[in-house]
C-alpha positions in Angstrom: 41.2 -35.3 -42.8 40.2 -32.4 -40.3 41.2 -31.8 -37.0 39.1 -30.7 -34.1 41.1 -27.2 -34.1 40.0 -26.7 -37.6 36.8 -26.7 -37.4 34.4 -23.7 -36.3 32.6 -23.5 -33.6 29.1 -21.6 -33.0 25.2 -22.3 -33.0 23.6 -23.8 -35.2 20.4 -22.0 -36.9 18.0 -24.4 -34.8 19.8 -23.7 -31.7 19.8 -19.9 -32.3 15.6 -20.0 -32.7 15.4 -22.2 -29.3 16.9 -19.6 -27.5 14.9 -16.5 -29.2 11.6 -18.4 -28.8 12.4 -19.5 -24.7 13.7 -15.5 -24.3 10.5 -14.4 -25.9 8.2 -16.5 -23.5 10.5 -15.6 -20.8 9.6 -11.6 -22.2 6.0 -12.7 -22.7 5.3 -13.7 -19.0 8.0 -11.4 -17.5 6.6 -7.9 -18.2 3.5 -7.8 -17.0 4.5 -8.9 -13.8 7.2 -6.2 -14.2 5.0 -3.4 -14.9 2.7 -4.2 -12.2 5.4 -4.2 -9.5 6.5 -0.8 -10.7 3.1 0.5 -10.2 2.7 -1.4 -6.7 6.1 0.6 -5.8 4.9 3.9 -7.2 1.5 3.3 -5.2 3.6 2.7 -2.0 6.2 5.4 -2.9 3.4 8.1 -2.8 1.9 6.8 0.5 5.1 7.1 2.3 5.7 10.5 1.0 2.2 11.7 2.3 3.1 9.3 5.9 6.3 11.8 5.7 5.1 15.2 4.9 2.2 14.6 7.5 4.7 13.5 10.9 6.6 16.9 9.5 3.7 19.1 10.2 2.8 17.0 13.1 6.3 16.8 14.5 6.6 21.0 13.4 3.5 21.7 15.7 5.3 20.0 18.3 8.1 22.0 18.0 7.2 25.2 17.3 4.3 25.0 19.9 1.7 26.2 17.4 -0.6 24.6 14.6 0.5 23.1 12.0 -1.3 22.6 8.9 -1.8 20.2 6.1 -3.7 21.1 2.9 -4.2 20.4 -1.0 -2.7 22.8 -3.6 -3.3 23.7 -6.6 -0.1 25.9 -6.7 2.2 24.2 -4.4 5.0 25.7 -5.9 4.0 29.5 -6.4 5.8 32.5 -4.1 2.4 31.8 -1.9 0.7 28.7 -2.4 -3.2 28.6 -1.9 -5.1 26.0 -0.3 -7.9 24.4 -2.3 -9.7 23.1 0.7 -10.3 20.2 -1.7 -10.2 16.7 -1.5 -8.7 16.4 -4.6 -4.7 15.8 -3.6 -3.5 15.1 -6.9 -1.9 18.5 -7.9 0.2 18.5 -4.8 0.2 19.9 -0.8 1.5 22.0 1.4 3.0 22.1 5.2 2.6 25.4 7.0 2.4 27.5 9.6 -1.4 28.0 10.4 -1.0 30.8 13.5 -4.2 32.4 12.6 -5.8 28.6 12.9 -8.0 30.1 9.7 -6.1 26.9 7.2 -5.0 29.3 4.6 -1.9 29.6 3.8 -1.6 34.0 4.6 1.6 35.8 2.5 3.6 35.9 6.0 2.6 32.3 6.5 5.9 30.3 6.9 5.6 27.4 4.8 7.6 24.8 6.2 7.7 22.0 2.8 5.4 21.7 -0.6 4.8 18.3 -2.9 5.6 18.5 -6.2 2.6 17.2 -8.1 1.4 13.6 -7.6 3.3 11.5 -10.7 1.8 9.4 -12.9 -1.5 8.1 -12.9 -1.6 8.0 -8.9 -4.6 9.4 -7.1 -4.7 10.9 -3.6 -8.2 11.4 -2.0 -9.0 12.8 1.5 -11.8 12.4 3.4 -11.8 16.6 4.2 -10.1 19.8 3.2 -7.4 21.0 5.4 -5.7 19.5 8.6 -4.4 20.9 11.0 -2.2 19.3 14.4 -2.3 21.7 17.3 0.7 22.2 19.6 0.3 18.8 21.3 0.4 17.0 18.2 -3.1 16.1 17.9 -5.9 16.8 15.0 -7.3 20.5 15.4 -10.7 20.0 15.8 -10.2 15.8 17.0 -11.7 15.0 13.7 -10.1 11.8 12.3 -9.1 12.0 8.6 -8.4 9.3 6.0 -6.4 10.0 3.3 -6.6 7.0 0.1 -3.2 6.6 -2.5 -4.6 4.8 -5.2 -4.2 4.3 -9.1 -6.1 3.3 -12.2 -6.4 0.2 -11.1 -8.9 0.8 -8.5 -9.6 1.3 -5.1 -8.9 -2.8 -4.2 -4.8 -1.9 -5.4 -4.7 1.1 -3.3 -3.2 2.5 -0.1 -4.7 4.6 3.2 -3.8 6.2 5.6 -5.5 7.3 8.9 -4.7 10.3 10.8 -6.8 9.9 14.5 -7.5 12.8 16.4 -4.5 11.8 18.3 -2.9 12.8 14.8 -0.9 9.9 14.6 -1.1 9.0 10.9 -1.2 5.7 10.2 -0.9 3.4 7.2 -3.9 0.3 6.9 -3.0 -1.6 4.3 -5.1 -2.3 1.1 -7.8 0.4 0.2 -11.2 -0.7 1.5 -13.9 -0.2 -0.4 -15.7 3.2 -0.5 -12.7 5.2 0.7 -13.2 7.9 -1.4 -10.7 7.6 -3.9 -12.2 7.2 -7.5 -10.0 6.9 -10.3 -10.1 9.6 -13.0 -13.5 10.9 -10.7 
């Protein structure tokens, strides 16, 4: 006769496929949802970062009592970086000092931060070329700007941002349509 101590203890064959199959579903339905927060999180980690770089300039034109500018770069990390003018943010931007109010970045401009290029597949679409906050902190020009974070997903996923010729920049919420970012356009 055997004793309880003598015997071995462990899972059985059945119970070790119950527990594969229920971690597989678990897998199955637990990824996608996964994936899709990590691209909600990039989506709102870019928008933020933009938010941030554009108080800097606004804050730095404050400061320094001169304008400030704001502008798209295809070269954001070169000795001088250009401004593209573009609307096209994806390959980066650039804070500087604009003193000449002309928006290009000049080789004694003092360039104040630059944006490493836009990660993944995240877009960033402005509604103009460069902008630039005067010494009271307001848009050059009063023009308001809007400025869409979005992703493959589409426009209805995405973020904006509106800077009002006050040139307080401001986050609304979900992209609305016809904002002016186009995915892979």
């Amino acid at each position: 006769m055997t004793s309880r101590t003598d015997r071995q203890c462990g899972f059985t064959l059945l119970e070790l496929v119950v527990v594969v199959a229920v971690a597989g579903i678990l897998l199955v339905t637990g990824v996608p949802a996964l994936q899709d927060m990590v691209r909600n999180n990039r989506l709102v980690t870019e928008t933020n970062d933009l938010v941030a770089h554009l108080n800097l300039a606004r804050s730095e034109a404050i400061k320094r009592r001169t304008r400030v500018a704001i502008c798209s770069s295809t070269a954001a990390g070169a000795a001088v970086p250009a401004c593209d003018g573009g609307t096209d943010w994806d390959t980066g931007w650039v804070v500087f000092v604009d003193a000449d109010s002309d928006g290009v970045v000049d080789s004694a401009a003092d360039v104040i931060r630059r944006s490493a290029v836009v990660a993944g597949a995240t877009h960033v679409r402005a509604s103009g070329g460069t902008l630039s906050f005067g010494a009271d902190g307001s848009v050059a020009g009063g023009a308001a700007t809007t400025l869409a974070v979005c992703d493959d997903r589409g426009e209805s996923r995405g973020r904006q941002i509106r800077v009002a010729g006050v040139g307080r920049p401001q986050r609304v919420g979900p992209q609305i349509p016809d904002a002016g970012c186009n995915p892979g356009g």
